[in-house]
N, C-alpha and C positions, 0 to 999 in steps of 0.2 A: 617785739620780733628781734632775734638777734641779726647781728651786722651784718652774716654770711645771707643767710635770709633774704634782710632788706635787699644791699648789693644785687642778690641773682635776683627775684621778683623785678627792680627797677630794670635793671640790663634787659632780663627778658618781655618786657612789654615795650622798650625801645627798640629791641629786634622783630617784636611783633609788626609795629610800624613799621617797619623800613622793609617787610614781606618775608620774615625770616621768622616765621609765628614757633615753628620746630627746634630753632638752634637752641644750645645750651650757651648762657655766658662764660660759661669755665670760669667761676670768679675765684682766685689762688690769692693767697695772703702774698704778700709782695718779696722778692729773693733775696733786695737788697734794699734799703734805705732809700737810697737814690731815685730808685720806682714808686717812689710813693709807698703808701699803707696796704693796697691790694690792688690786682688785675684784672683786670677784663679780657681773659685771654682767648677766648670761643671765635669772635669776629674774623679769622681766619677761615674757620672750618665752616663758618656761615656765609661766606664770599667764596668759597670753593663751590659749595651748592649750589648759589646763585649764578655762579659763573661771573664773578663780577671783581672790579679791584676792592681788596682788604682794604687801604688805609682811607679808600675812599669809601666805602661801607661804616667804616670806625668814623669818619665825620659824619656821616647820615645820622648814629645811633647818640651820638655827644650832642646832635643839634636835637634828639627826639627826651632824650634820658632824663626823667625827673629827679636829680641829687640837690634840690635846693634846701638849705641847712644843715645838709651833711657833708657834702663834699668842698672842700677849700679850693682843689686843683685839679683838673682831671686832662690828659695829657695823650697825645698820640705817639706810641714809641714802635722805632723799628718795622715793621708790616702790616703793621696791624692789632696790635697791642695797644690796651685803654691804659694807664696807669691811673689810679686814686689815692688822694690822701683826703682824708676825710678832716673836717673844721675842730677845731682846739671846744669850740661849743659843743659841737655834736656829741663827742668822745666823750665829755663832763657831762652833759646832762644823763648820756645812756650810761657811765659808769656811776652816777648817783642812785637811777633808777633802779640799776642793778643790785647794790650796796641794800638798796633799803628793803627787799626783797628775801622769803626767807631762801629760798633758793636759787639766791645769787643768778636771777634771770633765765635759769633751764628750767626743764619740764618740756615733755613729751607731747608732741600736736597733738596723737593717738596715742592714750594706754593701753597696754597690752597684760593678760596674765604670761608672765615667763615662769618656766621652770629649769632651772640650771640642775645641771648633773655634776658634780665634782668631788674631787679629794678619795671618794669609793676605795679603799685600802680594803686588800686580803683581812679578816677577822682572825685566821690562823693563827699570825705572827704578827709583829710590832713593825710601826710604821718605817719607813728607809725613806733615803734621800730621791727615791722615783715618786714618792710619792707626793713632794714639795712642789712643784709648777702646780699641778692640778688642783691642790688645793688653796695658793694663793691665786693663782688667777680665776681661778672660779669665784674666791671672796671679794676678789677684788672686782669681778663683774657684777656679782650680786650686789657690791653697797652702790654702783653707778647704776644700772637698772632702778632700783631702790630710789636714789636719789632724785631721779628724773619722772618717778611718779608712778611708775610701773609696779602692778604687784607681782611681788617674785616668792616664787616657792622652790625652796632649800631640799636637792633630794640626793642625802648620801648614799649611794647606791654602795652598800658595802661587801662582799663576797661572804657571805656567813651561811654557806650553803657545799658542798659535796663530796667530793672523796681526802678533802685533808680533813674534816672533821669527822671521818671513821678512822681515817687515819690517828686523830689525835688521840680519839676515845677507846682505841684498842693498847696505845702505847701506855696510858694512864690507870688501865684496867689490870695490864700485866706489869705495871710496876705501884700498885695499888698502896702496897704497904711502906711506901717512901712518902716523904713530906712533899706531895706534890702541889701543895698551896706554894710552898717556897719554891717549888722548883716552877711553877706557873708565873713567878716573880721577874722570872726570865724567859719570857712567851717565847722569844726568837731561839735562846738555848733548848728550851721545851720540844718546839715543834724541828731542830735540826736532826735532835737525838730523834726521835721518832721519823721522821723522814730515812735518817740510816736503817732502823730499823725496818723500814717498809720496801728501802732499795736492794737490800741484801737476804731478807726472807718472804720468798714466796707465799710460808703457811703464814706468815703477818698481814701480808699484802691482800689474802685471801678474806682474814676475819677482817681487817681494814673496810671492807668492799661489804661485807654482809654489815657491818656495822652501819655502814650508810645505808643498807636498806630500811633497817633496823629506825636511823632517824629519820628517813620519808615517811616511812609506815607509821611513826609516834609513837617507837616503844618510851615509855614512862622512863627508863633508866636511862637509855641514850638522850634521851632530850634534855633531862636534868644535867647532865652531864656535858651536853652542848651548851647550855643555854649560861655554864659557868663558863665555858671558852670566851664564848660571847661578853658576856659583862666584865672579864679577867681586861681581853681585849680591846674595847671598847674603853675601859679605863684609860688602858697607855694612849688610845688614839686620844680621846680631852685631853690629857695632858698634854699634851702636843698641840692642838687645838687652843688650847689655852694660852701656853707658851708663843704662840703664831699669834696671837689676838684675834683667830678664825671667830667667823659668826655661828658657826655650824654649832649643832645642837645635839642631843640624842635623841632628842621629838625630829631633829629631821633624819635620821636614820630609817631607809626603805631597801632595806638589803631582801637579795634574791631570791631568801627562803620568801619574801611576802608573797611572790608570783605563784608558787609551788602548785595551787589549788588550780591555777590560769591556765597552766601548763596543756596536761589536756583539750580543753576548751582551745586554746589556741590551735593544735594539732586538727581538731575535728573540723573548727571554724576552716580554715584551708584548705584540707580537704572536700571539703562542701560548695567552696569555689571553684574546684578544680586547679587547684595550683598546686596538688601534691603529686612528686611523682617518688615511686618506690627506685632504688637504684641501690643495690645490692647489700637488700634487706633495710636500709637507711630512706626514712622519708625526706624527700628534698624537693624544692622549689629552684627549678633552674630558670635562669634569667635571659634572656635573650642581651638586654642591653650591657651585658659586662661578659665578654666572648673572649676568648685567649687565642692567638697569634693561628691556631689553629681553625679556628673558627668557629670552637663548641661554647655553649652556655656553661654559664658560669651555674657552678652548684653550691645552692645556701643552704646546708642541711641543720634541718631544725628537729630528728628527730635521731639518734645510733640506733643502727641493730640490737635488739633488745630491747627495744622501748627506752633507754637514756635518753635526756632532754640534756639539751647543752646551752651556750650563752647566749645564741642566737635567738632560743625558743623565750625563754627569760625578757631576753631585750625586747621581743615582737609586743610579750605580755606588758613588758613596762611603759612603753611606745603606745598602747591601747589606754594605759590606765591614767596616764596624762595627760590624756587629752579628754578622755572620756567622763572620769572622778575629779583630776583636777581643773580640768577646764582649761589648759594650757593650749595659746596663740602659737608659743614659740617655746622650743625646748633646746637646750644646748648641752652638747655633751664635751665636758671640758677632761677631754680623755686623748694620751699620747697618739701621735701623727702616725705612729707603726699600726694604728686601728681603724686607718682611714678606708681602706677597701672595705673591711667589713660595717663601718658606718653606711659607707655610701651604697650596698645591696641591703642593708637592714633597713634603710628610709626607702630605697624599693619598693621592698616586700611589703613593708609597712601600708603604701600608700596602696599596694595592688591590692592587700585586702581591704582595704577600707575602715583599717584598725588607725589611721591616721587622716583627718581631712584634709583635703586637696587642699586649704587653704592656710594649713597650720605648719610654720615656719620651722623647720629641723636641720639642724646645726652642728656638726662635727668642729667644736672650737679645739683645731689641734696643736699640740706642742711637742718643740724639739726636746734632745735629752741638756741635761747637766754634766761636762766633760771635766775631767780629772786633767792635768796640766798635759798629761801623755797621750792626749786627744781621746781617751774612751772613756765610757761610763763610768761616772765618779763612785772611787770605790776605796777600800782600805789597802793599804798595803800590801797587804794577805790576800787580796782580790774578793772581799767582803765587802757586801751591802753596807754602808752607813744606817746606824740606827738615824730617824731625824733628829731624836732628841738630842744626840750624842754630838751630832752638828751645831742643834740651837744654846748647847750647855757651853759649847765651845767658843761658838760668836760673843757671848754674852762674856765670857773669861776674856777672849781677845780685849773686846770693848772696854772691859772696867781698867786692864792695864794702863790702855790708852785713856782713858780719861781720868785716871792717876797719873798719868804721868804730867796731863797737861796740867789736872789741877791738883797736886799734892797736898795741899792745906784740906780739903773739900772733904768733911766728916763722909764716914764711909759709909752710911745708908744713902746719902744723894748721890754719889759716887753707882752706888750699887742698880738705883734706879736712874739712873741716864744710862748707863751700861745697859741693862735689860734694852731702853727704848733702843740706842742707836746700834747694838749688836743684833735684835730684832730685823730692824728696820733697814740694816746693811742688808743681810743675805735676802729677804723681801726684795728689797729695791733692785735690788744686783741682777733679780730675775725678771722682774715686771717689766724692768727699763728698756731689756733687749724684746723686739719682734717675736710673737711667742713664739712663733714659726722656726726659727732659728735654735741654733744648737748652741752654747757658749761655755767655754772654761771657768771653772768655779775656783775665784785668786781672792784668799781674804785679805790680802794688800791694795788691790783697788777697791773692792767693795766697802774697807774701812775707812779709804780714803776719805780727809775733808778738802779735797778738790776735785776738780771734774765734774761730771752727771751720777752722783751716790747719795745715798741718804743722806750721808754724815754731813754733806755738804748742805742740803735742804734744810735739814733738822736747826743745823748751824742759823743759815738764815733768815728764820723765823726768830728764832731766838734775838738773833740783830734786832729786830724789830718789837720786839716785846722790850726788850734792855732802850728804843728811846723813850714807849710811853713810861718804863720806872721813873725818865729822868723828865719827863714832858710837865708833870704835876697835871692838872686842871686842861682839859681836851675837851673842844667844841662840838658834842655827836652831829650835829647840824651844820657845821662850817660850808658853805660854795667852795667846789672843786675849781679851780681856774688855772689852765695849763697855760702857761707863758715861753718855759724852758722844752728844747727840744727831748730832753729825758725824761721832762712829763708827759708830752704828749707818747713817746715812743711807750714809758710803764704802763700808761691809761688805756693804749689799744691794745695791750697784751691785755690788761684784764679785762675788756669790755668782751675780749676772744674766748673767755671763757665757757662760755655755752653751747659754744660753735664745737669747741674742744672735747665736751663731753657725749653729746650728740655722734661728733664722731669714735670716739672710742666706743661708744655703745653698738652703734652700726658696725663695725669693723670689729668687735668683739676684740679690740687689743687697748690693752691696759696701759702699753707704751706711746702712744698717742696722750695721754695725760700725764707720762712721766717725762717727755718733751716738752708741752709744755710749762711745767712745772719749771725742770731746769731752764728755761726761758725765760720765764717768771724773774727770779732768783738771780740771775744777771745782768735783768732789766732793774729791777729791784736796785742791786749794787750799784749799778751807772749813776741811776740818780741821783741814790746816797750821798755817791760823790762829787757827782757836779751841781747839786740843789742842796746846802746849807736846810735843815731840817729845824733844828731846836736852835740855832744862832740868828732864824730868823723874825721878823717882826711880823705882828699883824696878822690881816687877810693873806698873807704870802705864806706862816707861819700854818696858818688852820690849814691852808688848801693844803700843803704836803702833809702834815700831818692826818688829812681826809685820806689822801694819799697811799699814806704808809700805813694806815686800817685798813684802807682796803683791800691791800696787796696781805696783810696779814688774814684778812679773814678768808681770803681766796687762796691762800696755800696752806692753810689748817685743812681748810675746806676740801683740797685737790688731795692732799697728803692722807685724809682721812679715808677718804674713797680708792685710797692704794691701803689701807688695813697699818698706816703708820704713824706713829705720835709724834705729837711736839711736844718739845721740852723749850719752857722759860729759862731758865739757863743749861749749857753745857761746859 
């Protein structure tokens, strides 16, 4: 059981006793040193119920509380506040147990099938800088679900579906006799000229639009002709993919033409419930519980005039088939926070039909944008979309500069592959680190920094620690852990906290909860370093920090990996 765990189970059968079978112990890791290792901080909010004195409730639950062998001290502060520090044995025996363990002591009470939504890029054109949060934090939820024992299914929801691929296949038709393999080499050049095209000529605009009927219907020619958009497409997105160290696949690719045949079927299925109402000429589902200031129902229209299906009919369909074929608990749609209204009437509708069961968890995991220094959406000079690759080729150019400069002797393919890792693993980290919720300026001067909360700095620190076993020779895999020094005991409860850590990132669906962590880690790590002689030491004192400084390494490989980033033995 991890320590977060333990803690509240023991708190709350001492509050049981003392008649407070309801309260929570609020157990919080501790704010400062001086508090001990963790709180017991509920005992207020459980003496306000009772009607009764807090600090005299806190001695009731200290006289009832079973902490024997794990707590060293436990303390009444201020109102009503427990403090804990737990025993120098405790923390060694659970951080051994942990250690020997293949998953470093997490795993999930209940597995669950999840299914993650992420990264989903336009198929028209080539990936851009909107399209990076969605697909590292969705990678980055998938290896933590994954890790904790969960099975997760990977669903690129890609847009390879409606009027820009009439659009593409009329501009390619009437310029037929040009080298349009080469000119498809440049997807995003491709589809701008043909967007001109489509802005400025109505009779284009027009054969644009039968083209698309053209590919619902499955003429032979348009679909061949799609189906190169698609795989031309799909190319640049792996590369990208690759370049990211994304897990995503082209097996997991489930873009919106898959629904296409659902389409219908969903339309009749609703109307059959009676949730469809016609509103001029458009079939729509109006909602009663999402009403505007006015005080009319909100309109989810899932069908245009004319028979067009739009994203909403798509989503309902997709919303059905994961739950339905994939057998998905929990679904997460790791899609920008500007789609939040339309998430939150699509899990509506979803549930009203009964295309979703009432017990199956859905998830709008949403994120802010990427701001350019001038506070707007990071853009080019020109006020152009950043290709991502054009980004990630740059990070990677930044980085090798920098690790030439630092290490000028350093033959230039190691050079080149630390560069990949830590210019990777900067623009990564730069995003994960912040609340995804939040919006942040994209600065490759802190992100490449090797100080503060950045990659470079983490990447760095492991490396420290790889560079003492070169020097260690011969290490004891079995040495007793035995905390003496105040820096062991502080390192050892950070990594016993590890389970606790990803538990809650996985609950909370933020990836920044472990990149906290981490950077914790890493200058817990450093303290010791420096006040615990490591290799100058003898003995059993010798092995223990050495046990030590395995552990902290295999625990930040471990944390580092579950953010989609490598470590390098040296930089």
């Amino acid at each position: 059981m991890a320590v977060y765990q333990l803690l509240t189970s023991r708190f709350a059968a001492a509050l049981a006793q003392v008649g407070a079978p309801d309260a929570s112990p609020n157990i919080q890791v501790a704010s400062k040193p001086e508090f001990g290792d963790y709180q017991a901080n509920g005992i207020m909010g459980a003496a306000k119920a009772l009607k009764t004195n807090p600090r005299a409730l806190a001695e009731q639950v200290l006289a009832c509380v079973d902490l024997a062998g794990i707590a060293d001290k436990l303390e009444i502060a201020g109102p009503g506040f427990i403090n804990i520090t737990l025993s120098n044995e405790f923390l060694a025996q659970t951080l051994s147990s942990q250690q020997a363990d293949a998953r470093l002591g997490t795993g999930a009470a209940q597995t669950e099938t999840v299914v993650i939504d992420y990264s989903s890029p336009n198929l028209a054109k080539e990936m851009h800088v909107g399209h990076l949060r969605s697909s590292i934090i969705g990678d980055s939820l998938t290896r933590i679900y994954s890790y904790l024992g969960h099975k997760v299914i990977r669903q690129n929801h890609v847009g390879d579906w409606g009027t820009q691929f009439g659009m593409l296949t009329a501009y390619m038709l009437e310029n037929e006799n040009q080298d349009n393999e080469l000119a498809l080499g440049d997807l995003e050049s491709f589809y701008r000229a043909a967007k001109v095209r489509f802005d400025a000529d109505p009779a284009f605009a027009d054969l644009s639009r039968e083209y698309v009927v053209k590919l619902q219907s499955g003429d032979a020619q348009v679909r061949e002709l799609w189906q190169r958009f698609l795989n031309i497409s799909m190319q640049h997105c792996e590369d990208v993919y690759q370049k990211l160290g994304l897990l995503l696949t082209r097996a997991d690719v489930k873009g919106e033409s898959s629904y296409n045949d659902d389409l219908p079927v969903v339309i009749n299925d609703l109307r059959a419930q009676g949730l469809l109402v016609e509103s001029q000429g458009a079939q729509v589902v109006f909602l009663d519980e999402f009403r505007n200031k006015d005080g009319d129902a909100a309109a989810f229209i899932v069908q245009k005039q004319g028979g067009g299906f739009l994203y909403s009919t798509s989503d309902l369909a997709t919303a059905r088939y994961r739950t339905g074929v994939l057998g998905a608990s929990r679904i997460l749609y790791v899609v920008d926070a500007r789609q939040g209204l339309h998430f939150q009437q699509l899990f509506t509708v979803a549930r009203k039909a009964g295309f979703v069961p009432a017990d199956t968890h859905l998830e709008h995991v949403a994120f802010g944008t990427m701001m350019g220094d001038d506070g707007k959406p990071f853009k080019t000079r020109s006020g152009e979309l950043i290709k991502l690759v054009d980004l990630l080729t740059e990070a990677e150019s930044r980085a090798f500069d920098l690790v030439s400069s630092k290490n000028p002797t350093m033959d230039e393919a190691t050079r080149k592959h630390i560069a990949h890792a830590v210019g990777i693993a900067a623009v990564k980290y730069s995003d994960l680190s912040k609340h995804r919720t939040s919006d942040y300026v994209f600065d490759w001067n802190s992100m490449l920094s090797f100080e503060g909360n950045t990659a470079p700095y983490l990447q760095y620190a492991y490396t420290r620690i790889a560079s003492i076993f070169r020097q260690a020779g011969t290490v004891d895999a079995n040495a007793k852990i035995d905390l003496i020094e105040p820096a062991e005991h502080a390192l050892a409860l950070t990594l016993v906290q590890f389970p606790d850590i990803l538990q809650q990132a996985a609950s909370d669906t933020c990836p920044h909860v472990l990149c906290s962590y981490l950077y914790t880690l890493a200058t817990r790590f450093s303290r010791f370093y420096d006040a615990c002689p490591v290799l100058k030491a003898e003995g059993e004192i010798r092995s223990s920090r050495l046990a030590l400084c395995q552990a902290a390494a295999k625990t930040m490989q471990t944390g580092l990996d579950l953010l989609g980033i490598e470590v390098l033995q040296e930089m």
